[in-house]
N, C-alpha and C positions, 0 to 999 in steps of 0.2 A: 613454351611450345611443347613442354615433354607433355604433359597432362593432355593436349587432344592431337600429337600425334600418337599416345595409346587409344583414343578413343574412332580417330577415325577407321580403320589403324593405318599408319607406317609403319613397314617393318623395316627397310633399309632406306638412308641417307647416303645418298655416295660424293663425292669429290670429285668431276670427270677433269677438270683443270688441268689437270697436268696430262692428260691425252694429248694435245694440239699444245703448239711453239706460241699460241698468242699469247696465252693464259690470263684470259678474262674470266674470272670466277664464276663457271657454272657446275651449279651442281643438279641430283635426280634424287626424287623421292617416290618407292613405289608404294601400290596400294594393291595387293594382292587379291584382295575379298571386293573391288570395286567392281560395278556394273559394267563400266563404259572404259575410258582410260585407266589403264592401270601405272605408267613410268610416266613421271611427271620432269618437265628440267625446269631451272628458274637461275636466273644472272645476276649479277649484281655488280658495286664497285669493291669489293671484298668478299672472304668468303664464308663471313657469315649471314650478308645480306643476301646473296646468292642461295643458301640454306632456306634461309624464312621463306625466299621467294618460290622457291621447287614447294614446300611445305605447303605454302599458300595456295598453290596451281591445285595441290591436289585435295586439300578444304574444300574450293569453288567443285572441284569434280563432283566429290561424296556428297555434298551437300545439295547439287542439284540429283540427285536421284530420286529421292521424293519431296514431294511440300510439305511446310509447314502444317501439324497437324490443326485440324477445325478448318480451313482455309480451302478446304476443295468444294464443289458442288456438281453435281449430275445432273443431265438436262440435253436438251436439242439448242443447236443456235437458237432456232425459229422461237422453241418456247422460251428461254430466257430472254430472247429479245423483247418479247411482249411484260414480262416481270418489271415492277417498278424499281426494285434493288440494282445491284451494279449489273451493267450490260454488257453481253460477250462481245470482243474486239473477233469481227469475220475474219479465220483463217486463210480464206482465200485474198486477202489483203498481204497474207506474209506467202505468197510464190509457193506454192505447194506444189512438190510433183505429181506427171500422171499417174502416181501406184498409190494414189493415198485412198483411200475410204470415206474420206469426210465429204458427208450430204449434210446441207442446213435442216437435215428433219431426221438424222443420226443420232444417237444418244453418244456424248461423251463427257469428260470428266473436266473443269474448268477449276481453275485456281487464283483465288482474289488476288489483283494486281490496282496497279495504278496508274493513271493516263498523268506527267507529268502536263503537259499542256493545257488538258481543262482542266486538270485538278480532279476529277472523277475517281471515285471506285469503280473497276472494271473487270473484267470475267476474261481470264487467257488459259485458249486449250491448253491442258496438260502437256501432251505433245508437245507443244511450243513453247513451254517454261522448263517442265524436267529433261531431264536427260539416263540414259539412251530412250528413246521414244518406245510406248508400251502398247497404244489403241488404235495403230494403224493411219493414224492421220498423218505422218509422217513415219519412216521403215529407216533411214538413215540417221546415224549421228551428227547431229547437227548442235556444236558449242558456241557459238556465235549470238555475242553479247552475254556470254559467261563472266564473271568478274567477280572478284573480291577486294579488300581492303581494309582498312584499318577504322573506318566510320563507314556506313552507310553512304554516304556523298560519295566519298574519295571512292569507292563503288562504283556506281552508278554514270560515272564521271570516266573510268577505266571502259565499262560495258557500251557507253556511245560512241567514244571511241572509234571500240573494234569494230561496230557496225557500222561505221562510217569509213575505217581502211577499207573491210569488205567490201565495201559496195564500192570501192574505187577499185578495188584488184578485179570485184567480178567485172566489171565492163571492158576491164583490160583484156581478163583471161578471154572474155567470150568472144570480142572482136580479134584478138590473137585466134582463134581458135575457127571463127568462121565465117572472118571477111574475107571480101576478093584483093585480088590483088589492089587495087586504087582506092581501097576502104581506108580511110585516117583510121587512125588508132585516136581514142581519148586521149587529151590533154599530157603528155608527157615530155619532162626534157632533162640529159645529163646537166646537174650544176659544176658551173665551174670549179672546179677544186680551190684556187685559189680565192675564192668568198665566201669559202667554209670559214667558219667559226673554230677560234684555237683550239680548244676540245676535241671537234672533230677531226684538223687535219691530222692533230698527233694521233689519233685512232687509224686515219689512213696510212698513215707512217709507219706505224708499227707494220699495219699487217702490210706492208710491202716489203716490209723489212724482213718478215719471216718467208719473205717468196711468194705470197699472195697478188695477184693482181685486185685489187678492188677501186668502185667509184660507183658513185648517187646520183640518182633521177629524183623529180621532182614530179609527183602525179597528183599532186593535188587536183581534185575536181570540183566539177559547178557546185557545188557546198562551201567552198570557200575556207575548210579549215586543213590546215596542214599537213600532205602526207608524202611519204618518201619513202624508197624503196634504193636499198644497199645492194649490188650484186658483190661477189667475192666470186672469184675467178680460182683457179688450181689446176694447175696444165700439167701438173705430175702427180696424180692423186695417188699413191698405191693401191693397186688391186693383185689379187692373185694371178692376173693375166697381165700385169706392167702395169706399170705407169699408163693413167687414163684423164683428161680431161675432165672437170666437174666444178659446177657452180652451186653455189648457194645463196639466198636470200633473203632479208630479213625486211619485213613493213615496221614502218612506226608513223601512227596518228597523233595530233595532240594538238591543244587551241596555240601553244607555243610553240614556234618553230625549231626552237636549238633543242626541245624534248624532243618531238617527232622524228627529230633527223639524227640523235643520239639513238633512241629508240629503234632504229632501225638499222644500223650499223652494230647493237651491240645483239639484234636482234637474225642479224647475219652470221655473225660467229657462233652465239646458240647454235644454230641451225646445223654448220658445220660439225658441231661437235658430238650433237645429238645423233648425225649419221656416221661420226666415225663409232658412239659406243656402239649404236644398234640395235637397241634395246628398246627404242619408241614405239606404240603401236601407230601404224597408220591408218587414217582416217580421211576420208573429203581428200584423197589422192587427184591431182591433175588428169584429166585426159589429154594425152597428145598426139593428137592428129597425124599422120605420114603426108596429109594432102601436100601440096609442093607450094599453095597459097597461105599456109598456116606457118611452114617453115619459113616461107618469107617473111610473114609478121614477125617471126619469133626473133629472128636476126635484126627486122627495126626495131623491138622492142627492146632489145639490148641497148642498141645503137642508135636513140632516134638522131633525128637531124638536126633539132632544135638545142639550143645550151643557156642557160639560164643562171640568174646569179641569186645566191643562195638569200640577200637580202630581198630580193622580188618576191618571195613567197609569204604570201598574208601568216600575220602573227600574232597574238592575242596575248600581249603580257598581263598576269596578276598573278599575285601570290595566294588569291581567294578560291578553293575550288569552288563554292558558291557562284562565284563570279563566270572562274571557268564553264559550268555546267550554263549559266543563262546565256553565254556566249554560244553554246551548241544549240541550244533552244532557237536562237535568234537566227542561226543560220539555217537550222533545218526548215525553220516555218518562211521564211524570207523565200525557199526554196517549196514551196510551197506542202510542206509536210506538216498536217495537222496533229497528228501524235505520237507521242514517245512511250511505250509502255513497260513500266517496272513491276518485272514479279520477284517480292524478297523472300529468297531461299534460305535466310540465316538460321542455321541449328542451334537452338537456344543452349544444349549440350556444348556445343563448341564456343559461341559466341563470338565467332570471326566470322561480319557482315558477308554474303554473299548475294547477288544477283543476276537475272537475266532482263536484259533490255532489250526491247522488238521495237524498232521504227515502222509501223506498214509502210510498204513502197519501195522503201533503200531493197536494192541488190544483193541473193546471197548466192548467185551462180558456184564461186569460188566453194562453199560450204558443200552444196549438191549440185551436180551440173546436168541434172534434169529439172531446176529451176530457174527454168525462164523468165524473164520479165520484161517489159516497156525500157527500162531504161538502158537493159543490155540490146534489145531489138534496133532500137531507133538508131545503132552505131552502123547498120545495115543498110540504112533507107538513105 
């Protein structure tokens, strides 16, 4: 890894571990001369997996800033649409806010990608594969289905994934955010601790041990694949004004449930730690509401009413990510999602696979929350 962290470049690797009493090995790699994110964190079960994993976060960054060269082409939807070559995937399919620019009779710049489901060659605005956004089609940073990995698959496999947490947090966040009072919240329930899996109770153990209050929800949604969500609780946080209340939390997705749910409890402590350095930039920040029907949700959505036991949650064992990945195929299209689309960001200089994945349809409220959609509306009606 030294040869392309000089090339990306890293200039510092830090250790934050021993900041916080948990010490789950996380560490930060920044990237000074980057476009978009610059301090990257990454976790691990030691702390050198924690190292590669910060390193890795910020690979996927640098490397989505432009494409692959030879792999772009210029055009209007309208006219590529009529081209017998790969056809543009409609932007207005992936929730575009009201401040974008893009008309289908607009010129923009389109980057060869792939429809995992028909197997097509396909045309994905720039915008919506690079990162930070350059032609006005999108104004916001939006990483969602960013991902890396060690092959191409194992890729690709991370990047569905995350658009499949997203699209489970945005329906959360936006009915948190703007039902009424007698609006259900999506599909959520604390799991009983005691049907935690040995791994994880001793992860809640610990952090109760250090003064933590923490416990897991189960949000898995109508997709059918595994997702939970860790709160960590801290009723004495230090601040320069006392001791302050603060919580934190972490998602994890995954076709196997004892990942997803590990995933997201060690994806809580990150979290923690990241805002004790302070050093993250922030991006696709929360909005929160003062209305008095939103603080209501916020408080069932801590606390719903429902408890559920951690083996009720669908689960997809294999050791194939091959396998893995058709298993997310099957539920998307089952759910009636006709594509998946892969644009490969890999810098042939670095040679550490990276990707962005776009499902049209799924949910990215949580990302921009001036993207609305059907799936977050219909929690309304």
């Amino acid at each position: 890894m030294l040869a392309i962290r000089a090339k990306v470049p890293i200039t510092r690797v830090s250790d934050l571990t021993p900041l916080d009493s948990i010490r789950l090995p996380v560490f930060t790699a920044v990237t000074p001369l980057a476009r978009d994110l610059t301090t990257h964190l990454g976790k691990g079960v030691d702390a050198a997996s924690a190292r590669v994993s910060a390193m890795m976060e910020a690979v996927e960054r640098v490397s989505a800033e432009q494409a692959p060269k030879g792999s772009t082409r210029s055009g209007s939807f309208t006219r590529l649409s009529r081209a017998r070559s790969a056809r543009p995937i409609d932007p207005v399919t992936l929730h575009l806010p009201p401040d974008t620019r893009y008309t289908p009779d607009e010129t923009f710049t389109w980057v060869e990608s792939h429809d995992l489901v028909s197997g097509d060659r396909v045309l994905m605005a720039a915008d919506l594969a690079l990162n930070p956004p350059s032609e006005g089609l999108l104004r916001d940073v939006d990483t969602n289905g960013l991902a890396s990995g060690n092959t191409l698959l194992e890729a690709i496999v991370h990047g569905l994934c995350e658009v499949i947490e997203r699209d489970v947090q945005s329906q959360l966040d936006f009915t948190t955010s703007f039902g009424d009072t007698g609006t259900p919240l999506p599909p959520l329930a604390n799991v009983n601790p005691a049907s935690l899996p040995t791994e994880a109770r001793a992860w809640l153990g610990r952090l109760r041990d250090v003064g933590l209050d923490a416990w897991v929800q189960d949000a898995t949604g109508d997709l059918g694949v595994a997702t939970f969500r860790t709160w960590l609780a801290d009723y004495d946080y230090p601040t320069p004004a006392g001791p302050v209340p603060m919580h934190f939390t972490g998602w994890g997705t995954a076709p196997h449930a004892t990942a997803a749910l590990l995933r997201s409890i060690t994806e809580a402590v990150q979290a923690r730690l990241g805002f004790i350095q302070g050093a993250r930039d922030s991006f696709n920040v929360r909005w929160e509401s003062s209305h008095a029907t939103s603080r209501t949700h916020r408080l069932r959505e801590r606390d719903p009413t429902r408890v559920s036991l951690f083996p009720s949650t669908p689960s997809f064992e294999s050791e194939d990510l091959r396998e893995d990945l058709e298993f997310l195929l099957r539920q998307l299209r089952a759910a009636g999602f006709e594509q998946v689309i892969v644009t490969d960001l890999t810098r042939k200089d670095l040679g550490i696979p990276v990707v962005r994945v776009r499902v049209p349809g799924l949910s990215c409220f949580t990302v921009n929350q001036r993207r609305v959609d059907w799936r977050c509306l219909r929690h309304l009606l």
